[in-house]
C-alpha positions as CSV (number, residue, x, y, z in Angstrom):
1,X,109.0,12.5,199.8
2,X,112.7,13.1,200.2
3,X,114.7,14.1,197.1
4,X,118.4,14.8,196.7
5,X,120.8,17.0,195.0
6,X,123.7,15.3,193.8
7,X,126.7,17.4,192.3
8,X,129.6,16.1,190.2
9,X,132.0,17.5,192.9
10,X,130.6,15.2,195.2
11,X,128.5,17.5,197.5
12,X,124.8,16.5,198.6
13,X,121.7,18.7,199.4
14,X,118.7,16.7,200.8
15,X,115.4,18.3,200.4
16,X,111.5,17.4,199.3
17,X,110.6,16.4,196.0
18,X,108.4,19.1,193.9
19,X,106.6,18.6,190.4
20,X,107.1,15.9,188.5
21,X,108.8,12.4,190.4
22,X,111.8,11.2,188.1
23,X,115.5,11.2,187.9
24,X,117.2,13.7,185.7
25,X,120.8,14.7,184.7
26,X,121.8,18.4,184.0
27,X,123.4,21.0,184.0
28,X,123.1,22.9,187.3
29,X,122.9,27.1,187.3
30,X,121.5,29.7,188.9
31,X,118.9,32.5,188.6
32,X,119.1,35.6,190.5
33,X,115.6,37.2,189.9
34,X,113.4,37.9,192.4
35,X,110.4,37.4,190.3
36,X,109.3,36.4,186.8
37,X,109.8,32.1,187.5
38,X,107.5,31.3,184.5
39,X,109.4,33.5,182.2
40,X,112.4,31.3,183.5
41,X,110.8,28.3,183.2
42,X,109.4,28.9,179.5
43,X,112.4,30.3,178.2
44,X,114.1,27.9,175.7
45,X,117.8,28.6,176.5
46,X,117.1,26.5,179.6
47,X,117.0,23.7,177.7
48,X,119.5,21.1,179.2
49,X,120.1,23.0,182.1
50,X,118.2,22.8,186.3
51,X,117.7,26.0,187.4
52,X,117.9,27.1,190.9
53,X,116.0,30.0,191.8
54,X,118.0,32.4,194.4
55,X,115.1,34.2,195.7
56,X,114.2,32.4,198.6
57,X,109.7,32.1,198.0
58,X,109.3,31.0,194.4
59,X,105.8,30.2,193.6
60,X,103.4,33.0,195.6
61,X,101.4,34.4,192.5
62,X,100.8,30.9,190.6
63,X,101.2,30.3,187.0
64,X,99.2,32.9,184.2
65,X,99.4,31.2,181.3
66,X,99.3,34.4,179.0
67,X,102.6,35.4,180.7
68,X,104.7,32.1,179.1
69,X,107.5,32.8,176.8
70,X,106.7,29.5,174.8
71,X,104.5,26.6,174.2
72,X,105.9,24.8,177.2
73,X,108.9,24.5,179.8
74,X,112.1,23.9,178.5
75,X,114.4,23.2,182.0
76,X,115.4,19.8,182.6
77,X,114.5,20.4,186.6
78,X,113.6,23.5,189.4
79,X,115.5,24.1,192.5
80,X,113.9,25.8,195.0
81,X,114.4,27.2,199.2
82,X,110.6,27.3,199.4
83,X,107.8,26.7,197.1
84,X,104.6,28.5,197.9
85,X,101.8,25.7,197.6
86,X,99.2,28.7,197.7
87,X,98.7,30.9,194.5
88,X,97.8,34.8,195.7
89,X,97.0,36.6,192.2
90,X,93.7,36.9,190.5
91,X,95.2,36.3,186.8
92,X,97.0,33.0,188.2
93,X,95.4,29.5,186.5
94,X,97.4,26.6,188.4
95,X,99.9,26.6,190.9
96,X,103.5,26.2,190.3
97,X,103.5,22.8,191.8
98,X,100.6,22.1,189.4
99,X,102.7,23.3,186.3
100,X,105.7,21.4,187.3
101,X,104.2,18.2,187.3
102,X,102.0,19.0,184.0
103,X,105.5,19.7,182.1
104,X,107.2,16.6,183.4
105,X,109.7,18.9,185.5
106,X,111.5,17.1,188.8
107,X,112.5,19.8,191.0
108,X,113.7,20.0,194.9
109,X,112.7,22.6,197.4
110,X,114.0,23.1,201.0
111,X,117.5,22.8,200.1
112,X,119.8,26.1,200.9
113,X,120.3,27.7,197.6
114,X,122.3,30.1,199.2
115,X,124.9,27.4,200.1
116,X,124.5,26.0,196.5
117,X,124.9,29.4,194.7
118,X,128.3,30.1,196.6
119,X,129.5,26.7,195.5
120,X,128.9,27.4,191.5
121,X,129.9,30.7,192.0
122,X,133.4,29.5,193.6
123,X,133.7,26.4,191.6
124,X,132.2,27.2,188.8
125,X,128.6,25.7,187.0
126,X,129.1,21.9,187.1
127,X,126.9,19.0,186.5
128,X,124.4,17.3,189.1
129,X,121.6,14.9,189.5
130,X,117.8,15.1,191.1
131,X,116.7,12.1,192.5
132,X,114.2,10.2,195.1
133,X,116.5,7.4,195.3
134,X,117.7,7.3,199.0
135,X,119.8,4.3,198.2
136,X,121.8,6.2,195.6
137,X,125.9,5.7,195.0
138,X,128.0,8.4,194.8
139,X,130.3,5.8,192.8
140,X,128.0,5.3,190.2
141,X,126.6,8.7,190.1
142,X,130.0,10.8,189.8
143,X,130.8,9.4,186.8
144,X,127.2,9.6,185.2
145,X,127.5,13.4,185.8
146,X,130.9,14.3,184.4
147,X,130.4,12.4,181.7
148,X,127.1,15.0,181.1
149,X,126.8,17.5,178.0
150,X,123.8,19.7,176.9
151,X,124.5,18.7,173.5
152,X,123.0,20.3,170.4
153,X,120.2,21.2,172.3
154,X,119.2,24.6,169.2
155,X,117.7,21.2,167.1
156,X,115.8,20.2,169.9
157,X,113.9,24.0,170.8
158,X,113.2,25.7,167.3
159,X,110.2,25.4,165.7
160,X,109.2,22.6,163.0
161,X,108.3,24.8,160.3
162,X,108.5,28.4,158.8
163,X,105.5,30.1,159.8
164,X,104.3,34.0,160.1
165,X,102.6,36.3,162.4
166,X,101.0,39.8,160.9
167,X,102.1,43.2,162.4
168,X,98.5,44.2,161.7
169,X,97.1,42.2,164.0
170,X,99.3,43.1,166.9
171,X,98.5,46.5,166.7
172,X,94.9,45.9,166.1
173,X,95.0,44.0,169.6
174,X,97.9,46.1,171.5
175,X,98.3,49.2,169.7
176,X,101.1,50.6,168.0
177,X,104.0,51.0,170.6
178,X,106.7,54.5,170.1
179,X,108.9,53.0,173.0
180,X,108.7,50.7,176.0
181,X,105.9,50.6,178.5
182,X,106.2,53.8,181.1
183,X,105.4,54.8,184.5
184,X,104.0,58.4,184.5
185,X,105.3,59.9,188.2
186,X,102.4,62.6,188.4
187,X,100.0,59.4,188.0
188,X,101.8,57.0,190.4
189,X,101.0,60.1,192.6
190,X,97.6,59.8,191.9
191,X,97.2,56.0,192.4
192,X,97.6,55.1,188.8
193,X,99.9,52.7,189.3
194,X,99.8,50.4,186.0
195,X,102.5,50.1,183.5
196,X,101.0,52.5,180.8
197,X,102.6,51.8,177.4
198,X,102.9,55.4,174.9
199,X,100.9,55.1,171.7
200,X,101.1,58.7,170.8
201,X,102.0,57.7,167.4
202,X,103.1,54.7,165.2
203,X,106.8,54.3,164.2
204,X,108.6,54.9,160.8
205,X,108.6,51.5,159.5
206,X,105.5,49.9,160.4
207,X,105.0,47.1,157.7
208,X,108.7,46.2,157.8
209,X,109.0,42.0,156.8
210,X,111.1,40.5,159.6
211,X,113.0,37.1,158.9
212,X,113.6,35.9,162.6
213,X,115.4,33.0,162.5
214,X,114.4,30.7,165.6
215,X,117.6,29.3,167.5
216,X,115.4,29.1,170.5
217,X,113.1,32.4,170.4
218,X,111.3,33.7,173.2
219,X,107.9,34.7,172.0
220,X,108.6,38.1,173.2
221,X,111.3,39.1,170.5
222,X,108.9,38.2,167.8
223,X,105.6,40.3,169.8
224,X,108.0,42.9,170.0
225,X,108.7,43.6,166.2
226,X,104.6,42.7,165.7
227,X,103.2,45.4,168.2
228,X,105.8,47.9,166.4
229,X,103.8,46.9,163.0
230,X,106.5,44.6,161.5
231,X,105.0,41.2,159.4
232,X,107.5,38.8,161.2
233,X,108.6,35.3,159.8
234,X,109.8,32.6,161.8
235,X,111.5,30.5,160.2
236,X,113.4,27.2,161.7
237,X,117.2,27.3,162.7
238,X,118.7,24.9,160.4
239,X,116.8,26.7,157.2
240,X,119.1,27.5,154.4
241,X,120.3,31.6,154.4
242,X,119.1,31.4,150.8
243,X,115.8,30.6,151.4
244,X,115.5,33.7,153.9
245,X,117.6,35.5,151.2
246,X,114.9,34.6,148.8
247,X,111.9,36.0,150.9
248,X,113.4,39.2,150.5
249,X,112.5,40.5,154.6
250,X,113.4,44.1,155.2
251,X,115.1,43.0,158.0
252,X,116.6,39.4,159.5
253,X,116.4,38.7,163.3
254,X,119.0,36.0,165.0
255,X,117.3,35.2,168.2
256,X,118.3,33.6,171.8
257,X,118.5,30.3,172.2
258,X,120.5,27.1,174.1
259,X,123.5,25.4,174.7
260,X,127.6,26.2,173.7
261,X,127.4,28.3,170.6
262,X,130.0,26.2,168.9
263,X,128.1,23.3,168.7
264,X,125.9,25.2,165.9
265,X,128.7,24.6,163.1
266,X,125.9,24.4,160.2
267,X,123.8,27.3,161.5
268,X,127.4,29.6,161.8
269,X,127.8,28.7,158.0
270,X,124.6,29.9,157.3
271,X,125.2,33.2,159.5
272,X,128.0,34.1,157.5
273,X,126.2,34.3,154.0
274,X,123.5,36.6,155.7
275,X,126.1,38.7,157.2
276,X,127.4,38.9,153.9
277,X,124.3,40.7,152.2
278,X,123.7,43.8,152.9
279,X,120.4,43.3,154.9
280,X,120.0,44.9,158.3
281,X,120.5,42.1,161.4
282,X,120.0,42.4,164.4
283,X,120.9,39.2,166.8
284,X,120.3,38.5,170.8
285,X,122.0,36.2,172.9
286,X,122.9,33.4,171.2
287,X,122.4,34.6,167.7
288,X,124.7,37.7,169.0
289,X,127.4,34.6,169.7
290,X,126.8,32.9,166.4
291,X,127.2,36.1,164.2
292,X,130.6,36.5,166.1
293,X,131.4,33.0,165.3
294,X,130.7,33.6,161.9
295,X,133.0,36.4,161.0
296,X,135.9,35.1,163.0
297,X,135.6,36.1,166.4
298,X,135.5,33.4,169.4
299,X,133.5,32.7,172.4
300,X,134.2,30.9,175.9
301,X,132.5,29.4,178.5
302,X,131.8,31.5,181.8
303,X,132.7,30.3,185.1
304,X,129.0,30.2,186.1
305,X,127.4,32.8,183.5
306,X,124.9,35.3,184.2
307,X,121.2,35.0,184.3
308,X,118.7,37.2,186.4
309,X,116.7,40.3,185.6
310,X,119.6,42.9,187.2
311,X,122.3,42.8,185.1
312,X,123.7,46.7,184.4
313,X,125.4,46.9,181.1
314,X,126.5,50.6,179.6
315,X,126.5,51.8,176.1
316,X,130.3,52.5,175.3
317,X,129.1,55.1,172.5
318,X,126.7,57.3,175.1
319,X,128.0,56.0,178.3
320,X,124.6,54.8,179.5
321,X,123.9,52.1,182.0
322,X,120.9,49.9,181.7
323,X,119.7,47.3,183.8
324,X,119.1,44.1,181.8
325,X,117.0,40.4,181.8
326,X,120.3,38.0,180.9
327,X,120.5,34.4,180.2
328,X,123.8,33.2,179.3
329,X,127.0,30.7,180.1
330,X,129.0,32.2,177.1
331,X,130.3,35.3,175.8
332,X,132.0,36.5,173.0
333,X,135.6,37.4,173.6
334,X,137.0,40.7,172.9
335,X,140.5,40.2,173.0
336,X,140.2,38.2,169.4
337,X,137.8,40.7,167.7
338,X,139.2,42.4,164.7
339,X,138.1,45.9,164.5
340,X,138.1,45.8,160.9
341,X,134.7,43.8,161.3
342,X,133.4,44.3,164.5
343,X,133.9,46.3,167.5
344,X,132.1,46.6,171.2
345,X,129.2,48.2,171.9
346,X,128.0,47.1,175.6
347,X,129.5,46.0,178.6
348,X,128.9,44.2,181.5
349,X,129.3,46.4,184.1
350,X,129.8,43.7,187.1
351,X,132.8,42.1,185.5
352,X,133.8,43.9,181.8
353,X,132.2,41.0,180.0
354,X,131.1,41.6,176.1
355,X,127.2,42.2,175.8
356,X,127.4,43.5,172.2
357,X,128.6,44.4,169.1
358,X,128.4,47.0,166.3
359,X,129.6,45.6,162.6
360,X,131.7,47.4,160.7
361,X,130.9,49.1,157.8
362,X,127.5,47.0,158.1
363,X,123.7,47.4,159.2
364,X,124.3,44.9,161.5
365,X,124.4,45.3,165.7
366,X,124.0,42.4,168.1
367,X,123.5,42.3,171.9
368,X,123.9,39.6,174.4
369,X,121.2,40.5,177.1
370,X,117.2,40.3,176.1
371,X,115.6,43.8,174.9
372,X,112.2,42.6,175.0
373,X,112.5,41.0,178.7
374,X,110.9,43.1,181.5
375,X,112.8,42.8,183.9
376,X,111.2,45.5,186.0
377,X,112.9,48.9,183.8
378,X,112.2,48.6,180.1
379,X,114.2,50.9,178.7
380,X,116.3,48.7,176.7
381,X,113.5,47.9,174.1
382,X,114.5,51.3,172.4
383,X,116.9,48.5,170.8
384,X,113.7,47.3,168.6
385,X,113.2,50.6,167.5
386,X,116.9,51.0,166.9
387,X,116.4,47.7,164.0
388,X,113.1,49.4,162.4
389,X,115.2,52.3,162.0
390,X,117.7,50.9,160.3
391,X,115.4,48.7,158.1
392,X,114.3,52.2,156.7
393,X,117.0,53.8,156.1
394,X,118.3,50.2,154.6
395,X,115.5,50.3,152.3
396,X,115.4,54.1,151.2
397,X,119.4,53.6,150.3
């Protein structure tokens, strides 16, 4: 069946429909990742946004279930050059096309994402429409798609209710982890070629109690601080910072999540009394944003935002470069940051963007790519054991 990409500038891709067969409205960005479509697909900060996929083949090793970052998939609709119809992988349990149209997501292969990537590239993200309506209007669609917004979307992706998940168990299941998963060269040489994580030893603070507050969390963050031993609380984003105050957690996590970070005016007020206790935080993504909001800093829409798994951003303090999973349209900016309370810690090194901030006089540091994504290197998860740390050293104070 024919299907059609309609953006808000006017322009038309016609392609074949994939997954699920209805109309939707979104936000349209891109993905530059070569692999890792299900992790895209599952993460919540899609919510209210189509993705297209840049890699040309999207689809060849199938959908494993166990790899999900949540419950289900949170992208309004897929874009797609070519999606494999075959699954190659023994883990795989249904095909992409299979997924798609068991989460309700319209999508539209055989259209040139490379054309479409150079357009929101030059003109910036915009708005756009999937449909299988061949008799479609441009004059009633245009202004359907300017008119457009993602909305509060954080309301619509956190969970329903506190709940918790044991660092005792993790480890009981994973073992304890002293650093991100490695590959050993003398092994590769021998054919070992599996990730092999280190558990020479468990870290200094396993049985830390972990508030993460759930703006749009991808189950990653909390496995992270659970294989690493920590009890980890989840608790919904519009709970009160004095019930989180009241729980008494050695540390307090602010986690990734959807939309324009300035649409989360009750959830900044709550930010601000956390960052006013003297608790360790640690904040991703969107709760890196929100915590920036909260102390008087201000963020701004990118022209089309990064998101892909090969983003290199350096550590100002050692001079460092790591490759990094990304996911965002906005960024903090650094030219209204008072030093008094904050000052950078990462940058982007494509284009000198903010990707995190150390607080000061505070046990507080916050980072706008994703530490537990695996993007291929790992090394970035050190980040986790950075936050354990600190909880310690919090604690014995």
């Amino acid at each position: 069946m024919k299907a059609f990409l309609i953006l808000e500038d006017g322009t038309v891709f016609e392609g074949i429909q994939i997954g699920a067969n209805k109309e939707i409205i979104s936000e349209i960005v891109f993905n530059t990742s070569m692999a890792g479509y299900l992790e895209v697909l599952t993460d919540p900060s899609y919510a209210g946004q189509a993705v297209c996929m840049t890699y040309p083949l999207i689809g060849n090793y199938g959908v494993c279930r166990e790899d999900m970052e949540a419950k289900r998939a949170w992208p309004d609709g897929f874009i797609v050059r070519e999606l494999s119809r075959m699954a190659s992988n023994f883990r795989k349990d249904i095909t992409i096309q299979e997924f798609l149209e068991e989460q309700g997501i319209p999508g539209i292969a055989g259209i040139d994402t490379r054309a479409l990537t150079k357009i929101l590239r030059e003109k910036g993200t915009m708005n756009g429409m999937i449909t299988t309506n061949e008799a479609y209007d441009l004059k009633d669609v245009l202004p359907k798609l300017k008119e457009y917004t993602t909305g509060k979307v954080v309301e619509k992706v956190t969970c329903s209710h506190k709940y918790e998940i044991k660092g005792s168990e993790a480890l009981e299941q994973n073992g304890p982890l002293s650093g991100s998963a490695r590959f050993v060269p003398e092994d590769y040489a021998q054919g070992k070629r599996e990730m092999r994580p280190s558990i020479t030893r468990k870290l200094n603070g396993t049985g830390k109690k972990v508030a993460l507050l759930d703006l749009g969390a991808k189950d990653n963050i909390a496995r992270s601080l659970a294989q690493r031993g920590c009890d980890v609380t989840v608790y919904p984003a519009l709970t009160k910072a004095e019930e989180i105050i009241a729980d008494r957690p050695d540390g307090i996590m602010l986690s990734n999540g959807p939309g324009d970070p300035k649409e989360c005016e009750s959830i900044i007020k709550e930010i601000r009394k956390l960052y006013e206790t003297d608790i360790p935080i640690f904040a991703i993504c969107l709760g890196h944003q929100l915590m920036a909001l909260a102390t008087g800093a201000d963020t701004f829409k990118m022209k089309y935002g990064h998101r892909g798994g090969n983003h290199p951003v350096k550590d100002l303090e050692t001079g460092r470069v790591y490759i990094s999973s990304q996911n965002h349209g906005y960024v903090v900016d650094m030219d209204k940051l008072d030093p008094k309370i904050a000052v950078p810690a990462f940058i982007n090194v494509n284009d000198g963007t903010n990707e995190g901030l150390s607080y000061t006089g505070k046990n507080i540091f916050t980072v706008q790519y994703h530490p537990e994504a695996c993007p291929g290197p790992q090394d970035s998860s050190y980040l986790f054991d950075r936050f354990i740390k600190m909880m310690e050293v919090g604690k014995n104070a």
